[in-house]
C-alpha positions as CSV (number, residue, x, y, z in Angstrom):
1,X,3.5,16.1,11.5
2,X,6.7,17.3,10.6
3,X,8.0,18.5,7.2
4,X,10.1,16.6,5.0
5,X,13.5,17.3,3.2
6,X,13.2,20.9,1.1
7,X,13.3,19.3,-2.3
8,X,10.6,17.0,-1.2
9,X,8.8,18.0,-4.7
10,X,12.0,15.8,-6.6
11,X,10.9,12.3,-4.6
12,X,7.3,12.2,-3.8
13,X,5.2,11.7,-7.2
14,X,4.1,8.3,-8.6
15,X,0.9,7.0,-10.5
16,X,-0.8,6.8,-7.1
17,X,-2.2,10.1,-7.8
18,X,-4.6,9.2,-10.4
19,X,-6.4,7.3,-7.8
20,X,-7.8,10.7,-6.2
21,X,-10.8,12.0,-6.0
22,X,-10.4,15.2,-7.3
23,X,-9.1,13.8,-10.8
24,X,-12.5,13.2,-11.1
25,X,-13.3,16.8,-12.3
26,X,-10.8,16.9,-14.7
27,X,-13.2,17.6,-17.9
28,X,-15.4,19.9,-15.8
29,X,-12.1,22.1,-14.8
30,X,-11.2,22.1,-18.4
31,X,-14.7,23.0,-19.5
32,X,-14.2,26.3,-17.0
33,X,-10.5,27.5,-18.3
34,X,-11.7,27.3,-21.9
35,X,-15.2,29.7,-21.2
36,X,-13.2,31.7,-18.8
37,X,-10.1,32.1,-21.0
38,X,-11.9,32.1,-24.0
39,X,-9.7,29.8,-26.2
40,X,-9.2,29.4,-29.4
41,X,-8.0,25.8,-31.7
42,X,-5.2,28.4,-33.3
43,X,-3.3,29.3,-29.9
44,X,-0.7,27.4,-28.0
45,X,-0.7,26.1,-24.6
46,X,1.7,25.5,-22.0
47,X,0.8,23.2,-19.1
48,X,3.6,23.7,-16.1
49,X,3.7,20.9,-13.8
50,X,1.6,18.6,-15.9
51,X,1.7,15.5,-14.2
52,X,0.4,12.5,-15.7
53,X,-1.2,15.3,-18.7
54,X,-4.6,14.9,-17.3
55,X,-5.0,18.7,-17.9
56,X,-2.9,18.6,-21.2
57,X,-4.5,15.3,-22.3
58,X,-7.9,16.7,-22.1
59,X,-7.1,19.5,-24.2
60,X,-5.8,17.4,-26.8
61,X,-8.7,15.6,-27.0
62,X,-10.9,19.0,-27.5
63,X,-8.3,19.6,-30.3
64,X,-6.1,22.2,-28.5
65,X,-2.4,22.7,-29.1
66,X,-0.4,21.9,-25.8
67,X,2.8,21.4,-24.1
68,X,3.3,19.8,-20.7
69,X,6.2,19.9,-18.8
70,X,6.7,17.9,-15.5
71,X,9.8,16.7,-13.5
72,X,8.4,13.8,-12.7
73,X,9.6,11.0,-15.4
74,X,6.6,8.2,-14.8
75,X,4.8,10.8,-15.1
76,X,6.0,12.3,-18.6
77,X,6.1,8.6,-19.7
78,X,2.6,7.9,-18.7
79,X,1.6,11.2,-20.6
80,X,3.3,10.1,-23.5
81,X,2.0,6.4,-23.6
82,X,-1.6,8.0,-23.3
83,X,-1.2,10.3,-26.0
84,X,0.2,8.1,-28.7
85,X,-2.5,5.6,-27.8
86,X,-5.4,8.1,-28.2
87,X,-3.7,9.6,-31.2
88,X,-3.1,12.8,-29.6
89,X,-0.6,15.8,-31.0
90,X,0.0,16.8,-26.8
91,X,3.9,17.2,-26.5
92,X,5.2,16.9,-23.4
93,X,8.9,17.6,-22.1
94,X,10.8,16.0,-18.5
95,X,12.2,19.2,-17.1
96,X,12.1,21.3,-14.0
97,X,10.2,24.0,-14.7
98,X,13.0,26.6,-13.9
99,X,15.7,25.0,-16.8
100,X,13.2,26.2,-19.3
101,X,13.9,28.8,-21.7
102,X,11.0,29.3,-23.9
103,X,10.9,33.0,-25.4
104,X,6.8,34.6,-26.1
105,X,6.0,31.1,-27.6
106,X,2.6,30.3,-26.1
107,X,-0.5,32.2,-26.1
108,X,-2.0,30.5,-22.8
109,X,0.0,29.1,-19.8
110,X,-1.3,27.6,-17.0
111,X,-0.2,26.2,-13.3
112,X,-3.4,24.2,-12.0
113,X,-3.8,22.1,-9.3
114,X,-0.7,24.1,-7.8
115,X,1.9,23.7,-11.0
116,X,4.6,23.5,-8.5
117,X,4.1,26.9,-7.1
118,X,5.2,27.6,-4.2
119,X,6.4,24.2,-3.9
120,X,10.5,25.3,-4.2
121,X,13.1,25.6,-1.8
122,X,12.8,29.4,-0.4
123,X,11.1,32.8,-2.0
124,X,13.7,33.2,-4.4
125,X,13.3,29.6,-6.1
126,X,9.7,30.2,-6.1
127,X,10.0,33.8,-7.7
128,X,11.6,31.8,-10.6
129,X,8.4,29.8,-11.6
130,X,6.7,32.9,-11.8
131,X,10.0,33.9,-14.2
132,X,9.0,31.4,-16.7
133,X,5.6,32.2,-16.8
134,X,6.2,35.9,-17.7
135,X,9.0,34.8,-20.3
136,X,6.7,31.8,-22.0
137,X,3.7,34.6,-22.8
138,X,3.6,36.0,-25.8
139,X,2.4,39.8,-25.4
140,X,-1.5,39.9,-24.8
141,X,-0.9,36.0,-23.5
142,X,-3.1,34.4,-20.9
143,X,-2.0,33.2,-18.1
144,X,-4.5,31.1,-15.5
145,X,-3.2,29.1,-11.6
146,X,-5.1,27.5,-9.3
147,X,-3.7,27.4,-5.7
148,X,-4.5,27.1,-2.2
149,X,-5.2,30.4,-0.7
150,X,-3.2,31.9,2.0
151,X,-5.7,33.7,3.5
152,X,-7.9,30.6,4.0
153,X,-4.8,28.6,5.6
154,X,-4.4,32.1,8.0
155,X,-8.2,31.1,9.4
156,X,-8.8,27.6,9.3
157,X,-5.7,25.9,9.6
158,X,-4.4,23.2,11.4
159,X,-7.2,21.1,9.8
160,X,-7.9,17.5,8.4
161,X,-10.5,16.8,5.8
162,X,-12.0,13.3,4.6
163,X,-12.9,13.0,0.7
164,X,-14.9,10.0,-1.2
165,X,-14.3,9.9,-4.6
166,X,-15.3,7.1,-6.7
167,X,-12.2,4.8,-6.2
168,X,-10.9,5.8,-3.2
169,X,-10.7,7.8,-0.1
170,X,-8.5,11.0,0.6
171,X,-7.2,12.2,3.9
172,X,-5.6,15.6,4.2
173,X,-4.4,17.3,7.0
174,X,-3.1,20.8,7.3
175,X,-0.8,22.9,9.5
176,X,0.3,26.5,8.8
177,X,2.8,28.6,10.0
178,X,2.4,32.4,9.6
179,X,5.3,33.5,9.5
180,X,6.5,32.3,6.5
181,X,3.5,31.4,5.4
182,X,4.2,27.9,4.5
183,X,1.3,25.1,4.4
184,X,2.7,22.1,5.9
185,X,0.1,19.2,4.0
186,X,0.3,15.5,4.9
187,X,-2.0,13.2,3.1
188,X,-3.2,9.2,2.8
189,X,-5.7,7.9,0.0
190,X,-7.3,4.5,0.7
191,X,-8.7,2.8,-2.7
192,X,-11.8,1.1,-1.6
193,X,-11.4,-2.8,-0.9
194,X,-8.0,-2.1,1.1
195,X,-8.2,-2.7,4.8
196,X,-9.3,0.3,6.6
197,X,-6.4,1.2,9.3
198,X,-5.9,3.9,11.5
199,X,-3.7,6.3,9.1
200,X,-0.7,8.2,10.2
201,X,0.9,11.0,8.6
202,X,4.2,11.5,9.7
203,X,6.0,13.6,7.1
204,X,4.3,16.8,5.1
205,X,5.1,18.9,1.9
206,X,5.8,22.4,2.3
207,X,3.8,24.7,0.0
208,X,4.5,28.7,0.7
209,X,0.7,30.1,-0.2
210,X,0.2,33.3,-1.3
211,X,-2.4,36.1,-0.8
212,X,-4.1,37.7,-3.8
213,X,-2.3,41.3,-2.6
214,X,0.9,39.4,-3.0
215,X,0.1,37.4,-6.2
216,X,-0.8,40.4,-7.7
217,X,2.3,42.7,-6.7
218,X,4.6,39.5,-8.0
219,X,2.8,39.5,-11.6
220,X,2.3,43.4,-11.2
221,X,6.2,43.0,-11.6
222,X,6.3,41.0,-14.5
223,X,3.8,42.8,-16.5
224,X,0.9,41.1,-16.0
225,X,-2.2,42.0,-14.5
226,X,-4.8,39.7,-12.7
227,X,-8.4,40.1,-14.7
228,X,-10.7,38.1,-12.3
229,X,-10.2,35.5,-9.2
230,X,-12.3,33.1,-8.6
231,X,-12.8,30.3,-5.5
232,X,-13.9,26.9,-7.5
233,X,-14.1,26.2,-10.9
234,X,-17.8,27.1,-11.5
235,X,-17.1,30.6,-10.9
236,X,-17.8,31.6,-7.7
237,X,-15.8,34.8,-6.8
238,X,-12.4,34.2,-4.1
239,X,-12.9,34.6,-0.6
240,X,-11.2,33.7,2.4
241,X,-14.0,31.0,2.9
242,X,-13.1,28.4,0.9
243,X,-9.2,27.4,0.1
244,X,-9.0,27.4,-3.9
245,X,-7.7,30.8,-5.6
246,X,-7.3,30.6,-8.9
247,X,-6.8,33.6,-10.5
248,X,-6.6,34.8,-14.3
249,X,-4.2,37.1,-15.3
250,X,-3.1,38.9,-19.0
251,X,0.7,40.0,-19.9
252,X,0.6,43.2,-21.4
């Protein structure tokens, strides 16, 4: 596998994606952030890297005030469509994350299923999402990422992985390189009905993963602490055993 153009991130996103499997846990994910978090109807939510608002969307539903933001225009569009057909007050905004300029405006931000961390160019770029978190929290704010955990990718990478969801099948394969500690991840979903070839994966995204040392040194710097990690979203504490990390964190 070899990796593809550095702003790969700009190109690769369509409506394909609602076809995998792990959308299915959407509601049971939200169920999670709003015990762990402890939200409230009152406080405003910003959703980085939305995608189609299946995070945001669900929120609305639960009465929750959100915003999503995504660079991905069918996406944004798709968000929107559902929204104003459900009757939903979700807002959602086309932007790269790193052009936005909100000021202690939202009381809980999150980054889940990645929420394009890690996903930029080189350290710096990255550093910049983490930027906008910091900036959007109001003091006191809440601040809650789910990402694959570099520590996992240090022990069990290369790997490839088969998952059945109700409408299709995903394929995933992993390489790492520890040096720079950037996940190369290639990946194929096959709805169910389509004619079952042998895939190929020929080009990867680049995701730079990060430890929970180095996570908490980079919010440490923003003035935010980490409060609790956790390794899947019924609350099973991390470990270097299983590739989720999503971690809660607090600005002071």
């Amino acid at each position: 596998m070899v990796a593809k153009e550095s702003d790969w991130y700009k190109k690769i996103w369509s409506l394909d994606i609602k076809n995998h499997s792990w959308v299915e846990d959407t509601k049971q994910q939200i169920d999670f952030i709003i015990k762990t978090l402890d939200l409230r109807k009152d406080q405003r939510i910003l959703d980085l890297a939305c995608g189609f608002g299946r995070h945001s969307l669900e929120l609305s539903r639960r009465g929750f005030q959100v915003v999503g933001v995504d660079i991905t225009k069918d996406y944004i569009t798709d968000a929107e469509i559902t929204a104003k057909k459900e009757g939903l007050n979700a807002r959602f905004i086309l932007s790269d994350i790193r052009n936005l300029k909100f000021n202690q405006e939202f009381d809980v931000v999150l980054n889940l299923a990645d929420g394009a961390i890690g996903y930029l160019e080189n350290d710096s770029e990255n550093l910049k999402i983490f930027d906008v978190i910091a900036d959007a929290l109001k003091p006191g704010g809440k601040h809650f990422m789910d990402l694959c955990n570099a520590e996992y990718a240090e022990l069990h990478f290369p790997a490839t992985s088969w998952e059945a969801g109700e409408n299709a099948l995903s394929l995933s394969s992993f390489e790492w390189n520890p040096e720079k500690k950037i996940m190369l991840y290639g990946g194929k979903t096959i709805s169910y009905g389509d004619p079952l070839v042998k895939p190929e994966i020929l080009r990867g995204d680049t995701i730079r993963l990060y430890s929970h040392e180095e996570l908490d040194g980079i919010l440490e710097a923003r003035n935010m602490k980490i409060m609790q990690t956790y390794s899947n979203y019924y609350g099973k504490p991390e470990t270097s055993k299983e590739l989720q990390l999503m971690v809660y964190s607090i600005k002071s």
